[in-house]
C-alpha positions as CSV (number, residue, x, y, z in Angstrom):
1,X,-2.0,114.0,-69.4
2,X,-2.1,116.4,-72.6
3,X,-1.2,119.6,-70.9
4,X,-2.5,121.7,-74.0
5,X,-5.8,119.9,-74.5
6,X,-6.5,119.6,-70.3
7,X,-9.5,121.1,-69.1
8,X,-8.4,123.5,-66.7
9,X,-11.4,124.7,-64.7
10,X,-13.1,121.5,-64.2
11,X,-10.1,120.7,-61.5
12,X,-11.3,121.3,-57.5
13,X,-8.6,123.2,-56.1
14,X,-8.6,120.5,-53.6
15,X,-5.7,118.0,-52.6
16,X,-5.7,116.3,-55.8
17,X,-2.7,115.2,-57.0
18,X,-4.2,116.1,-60.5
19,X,-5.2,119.7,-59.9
20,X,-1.8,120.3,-58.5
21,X,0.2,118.4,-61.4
22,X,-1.4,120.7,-63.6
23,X,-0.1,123.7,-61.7
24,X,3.3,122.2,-61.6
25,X,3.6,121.3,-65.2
26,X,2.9,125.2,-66.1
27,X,6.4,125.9,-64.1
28,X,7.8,122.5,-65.8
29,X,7.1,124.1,-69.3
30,X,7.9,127.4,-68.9
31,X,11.4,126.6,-67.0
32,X,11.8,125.0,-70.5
33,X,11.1,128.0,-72.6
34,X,8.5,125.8,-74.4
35,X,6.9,127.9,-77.4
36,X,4.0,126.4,-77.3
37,X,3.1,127.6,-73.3
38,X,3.1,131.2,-74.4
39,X,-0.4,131.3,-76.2
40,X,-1.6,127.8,-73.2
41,X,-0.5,131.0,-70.6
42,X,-2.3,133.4,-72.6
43,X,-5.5,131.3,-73.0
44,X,-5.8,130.3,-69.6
45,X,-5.0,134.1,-68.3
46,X,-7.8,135.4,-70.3
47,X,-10.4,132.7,-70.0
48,X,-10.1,132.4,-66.1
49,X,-9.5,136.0,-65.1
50,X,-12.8,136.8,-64.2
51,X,-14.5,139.2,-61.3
52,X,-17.1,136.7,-60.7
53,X,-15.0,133.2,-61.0
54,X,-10.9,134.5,-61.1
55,X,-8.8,131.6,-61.9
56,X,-6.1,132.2,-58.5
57,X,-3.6,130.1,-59.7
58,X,-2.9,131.3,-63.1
59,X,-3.2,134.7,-61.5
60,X,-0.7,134.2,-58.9
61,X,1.8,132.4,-61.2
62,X,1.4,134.6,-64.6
63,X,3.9,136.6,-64.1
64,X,6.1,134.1,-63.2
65,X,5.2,131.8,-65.7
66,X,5.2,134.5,-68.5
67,X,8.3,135.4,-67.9
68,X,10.6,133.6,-70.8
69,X,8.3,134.8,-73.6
70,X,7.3,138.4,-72.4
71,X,10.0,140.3,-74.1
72,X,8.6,141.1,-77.7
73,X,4.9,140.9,-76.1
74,X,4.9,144.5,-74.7
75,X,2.1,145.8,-77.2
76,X,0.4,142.7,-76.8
77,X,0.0,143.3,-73.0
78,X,-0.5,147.2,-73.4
79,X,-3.6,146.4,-76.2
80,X,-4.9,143.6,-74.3
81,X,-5.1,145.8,-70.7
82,X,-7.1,148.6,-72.4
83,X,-9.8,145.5,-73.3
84,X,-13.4,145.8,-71.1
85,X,-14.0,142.4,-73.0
86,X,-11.3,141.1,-70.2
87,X,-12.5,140.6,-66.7
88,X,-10.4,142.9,-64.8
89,X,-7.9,140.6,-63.1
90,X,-6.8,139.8,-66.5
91,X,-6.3,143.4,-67.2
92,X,-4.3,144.3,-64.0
93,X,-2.6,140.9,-64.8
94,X,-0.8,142.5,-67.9
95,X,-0.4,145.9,-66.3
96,X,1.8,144.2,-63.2
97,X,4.0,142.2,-66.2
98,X,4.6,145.9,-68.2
99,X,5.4,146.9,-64.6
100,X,7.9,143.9,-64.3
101,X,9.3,144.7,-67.9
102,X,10.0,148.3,-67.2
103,X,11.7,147.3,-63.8
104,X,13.9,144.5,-65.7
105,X,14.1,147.4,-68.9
106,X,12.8,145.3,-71.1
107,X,10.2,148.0,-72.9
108,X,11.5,152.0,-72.9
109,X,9.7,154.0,-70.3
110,X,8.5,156.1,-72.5
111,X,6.1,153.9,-74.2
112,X,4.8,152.3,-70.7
113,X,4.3,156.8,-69.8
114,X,2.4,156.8,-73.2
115,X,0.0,153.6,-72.3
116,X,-0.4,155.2,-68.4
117,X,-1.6,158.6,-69.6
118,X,-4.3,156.8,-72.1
119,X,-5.2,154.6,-69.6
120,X,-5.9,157.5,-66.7
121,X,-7.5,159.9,-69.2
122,X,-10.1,157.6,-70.2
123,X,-10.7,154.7,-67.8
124,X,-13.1,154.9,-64.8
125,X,-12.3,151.7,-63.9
126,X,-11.3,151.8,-60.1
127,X,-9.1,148.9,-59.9
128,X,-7.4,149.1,-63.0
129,X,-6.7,152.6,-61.8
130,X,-5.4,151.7,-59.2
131,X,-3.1,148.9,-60.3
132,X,-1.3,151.9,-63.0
133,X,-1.1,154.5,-60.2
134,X,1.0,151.6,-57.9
135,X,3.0,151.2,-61.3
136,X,4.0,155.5,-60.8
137,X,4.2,154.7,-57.4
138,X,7.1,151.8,-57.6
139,X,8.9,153.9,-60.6
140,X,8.3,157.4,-59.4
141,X,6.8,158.7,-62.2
142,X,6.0,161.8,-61.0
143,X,4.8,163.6,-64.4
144,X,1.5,161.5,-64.0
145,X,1.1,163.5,-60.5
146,X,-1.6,166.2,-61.9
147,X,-3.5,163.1,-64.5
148,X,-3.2,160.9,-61.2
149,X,-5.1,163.5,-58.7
150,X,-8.2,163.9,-61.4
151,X,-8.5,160.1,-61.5
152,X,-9.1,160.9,-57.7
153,X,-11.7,163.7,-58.4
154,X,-14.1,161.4,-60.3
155,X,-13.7,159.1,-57.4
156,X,-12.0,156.3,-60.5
157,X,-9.5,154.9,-57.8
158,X,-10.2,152.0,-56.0
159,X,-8.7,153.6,-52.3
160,X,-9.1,150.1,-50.8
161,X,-5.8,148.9,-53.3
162,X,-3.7,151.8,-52.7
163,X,-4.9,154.3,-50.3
164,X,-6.2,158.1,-51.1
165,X,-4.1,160.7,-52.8
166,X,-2.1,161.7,-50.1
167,X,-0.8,157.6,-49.5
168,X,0.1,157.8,-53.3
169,X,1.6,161.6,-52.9
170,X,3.8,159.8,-50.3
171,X,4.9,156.7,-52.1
172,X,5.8,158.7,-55.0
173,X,8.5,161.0,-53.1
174,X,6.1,164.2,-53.4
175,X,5.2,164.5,-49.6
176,X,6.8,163.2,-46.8
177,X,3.4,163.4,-44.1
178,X,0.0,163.6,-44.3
179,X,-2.1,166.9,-44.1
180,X,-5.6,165.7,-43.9
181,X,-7.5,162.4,-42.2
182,X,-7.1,159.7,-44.5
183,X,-9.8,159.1,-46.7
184,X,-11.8,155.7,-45.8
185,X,-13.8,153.5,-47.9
186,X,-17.3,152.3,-46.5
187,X,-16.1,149.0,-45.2
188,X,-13.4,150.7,-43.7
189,X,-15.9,153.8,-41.9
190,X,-18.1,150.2,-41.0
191,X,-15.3,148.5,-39.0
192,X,-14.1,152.3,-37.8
193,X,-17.6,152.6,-35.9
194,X,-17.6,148.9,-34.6
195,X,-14.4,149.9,-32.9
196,X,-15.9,153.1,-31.6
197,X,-18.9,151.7,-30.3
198,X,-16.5,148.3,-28.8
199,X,-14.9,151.3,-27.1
200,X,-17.5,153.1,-25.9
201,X,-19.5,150.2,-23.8
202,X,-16.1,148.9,-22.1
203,X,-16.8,149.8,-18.5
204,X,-12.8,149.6,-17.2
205,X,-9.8,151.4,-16.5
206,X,-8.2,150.6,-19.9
207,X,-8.0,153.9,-21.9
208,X,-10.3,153.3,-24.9
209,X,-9.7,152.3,-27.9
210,X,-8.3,155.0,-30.5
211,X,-10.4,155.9,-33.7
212,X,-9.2,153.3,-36.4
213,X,-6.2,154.9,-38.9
214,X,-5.1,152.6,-41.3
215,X,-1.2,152.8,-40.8
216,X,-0.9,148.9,-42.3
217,X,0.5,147.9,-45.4
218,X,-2.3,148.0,-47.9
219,X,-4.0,144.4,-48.4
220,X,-3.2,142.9,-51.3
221,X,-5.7,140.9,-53.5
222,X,-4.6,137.5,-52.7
223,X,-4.1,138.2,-49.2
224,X,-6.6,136.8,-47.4
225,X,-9.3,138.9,-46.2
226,X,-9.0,141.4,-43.1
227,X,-12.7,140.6,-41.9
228,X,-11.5,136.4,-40.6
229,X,-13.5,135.0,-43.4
230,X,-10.9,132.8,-44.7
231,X,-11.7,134.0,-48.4
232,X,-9.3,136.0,-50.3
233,X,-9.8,139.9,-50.2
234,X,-10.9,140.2,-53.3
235,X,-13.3,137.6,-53.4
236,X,-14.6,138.8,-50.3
237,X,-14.6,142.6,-48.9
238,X,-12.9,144.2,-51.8
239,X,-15.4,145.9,-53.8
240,X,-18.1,146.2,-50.6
């Protein structure tokens, strides 16, 4: 098989032994620091990383697989995740590798503080939002605090990825509690009321049930979806 002239998205993700020797010739190439798999990475990131038809596996495995080449590609990532030409997945994509280059200090903070204050003053895009504000979260940048809280005033912060201010106050070290009811999105108020009315037609002793607070870890986009469906969240209740 040529790996760099294989068509990619014309592979069932079934039990194929072909669609998964793809997959594992990605990890083959880039245990090997291949040159060439930098750009084949890059291609397949930004051609499959689409709302409507994400490509999961080079999604799961990007990071991963970008890993040997990423060092001198810091602007490349920081350009590419400012980009509405990019499906979003794609975007978030290069914001969780800066996020892994800061971690591994392979790019100063201050240039990743520079791209997060661009990228909150002018983007209304929820889940990119979100995906920089769990970047402040993991590295406590606190500075972005007041720039983070007017992302949440123009309602630009997908709550469903991260939670509401007070969620993010808390992961970032700035409160310890919260003050107010959490803020729920409307899938969330949906399932809150099937509880309530589950509760309120049970005719035995059991004390009913409580109103639904959302004290789980957030659900993540490749996790599989809360409502049973099988899919993966964000192919399935994300954006509802």
């Amino acid at each position: 098989m040529d790996i760099y002239q294989h068509d990619y998205y014309d592979i069932p993700e079934d039990e194929g032994l072909e669609f998964y020797g793809v997959v594992h010739a990605w990890h083959v190439l880039s245990e090997l620091e291949v040159p060439e798999a930098k750009e084949l990475f890059i291609d397949i990131l930004e051609e499959g990383g689409y709302e409507d038809d994400p490509d999961d596996w080079i999604l799961s495995d990007f990071r991963r697989l970008i890993k040997p080449y990423r060092k001198d590609m810091y602007d490349y990532f920081a350009e590419s995740s400012q980009l509405e030409g990019y499906g979003i997945w794609t975007r978030l994509e290069y914001i969780d590798t800066i996020r892994d280059m800061l971690k591994d200090k392979e790019v100063e903070e201050e240039k990743v503080n520079e791209l997060i204050v661009k990228i909150l003053s002018t983007n209304d895009n929820a889940i990119l939002n979100a995906g920089v504000i769990s970047l402040c979260m993991d590295e406590k940048l606190t500075q972005h605090h007041e720039l983070i809280k007017k992302c949440f005033e123009r309602k630009a912060v997908d709550i469903d990825h991260i939670g509401d201010l007070e969620d993010v106050e808390i992961g970032m070290g700035l409160r310890t509690e919260r003050e107010t009811e959490r803020e729920l999105t409307e899938m969330q108020k949906i399932w809150h009321r099937a509880i309530e009315n589950v509760g309120s037609i049970m005719k035995s002793d059991e004390p009913r049930l409580k109103p639904f607070v959302n004290t789980e870890e957030k659900v993540g986009r490749n996790d599989p979806c809360p409502c049973g469906s099988g899919k993966k969240y964000k192919k399935c209740c994300m954006n509802k």
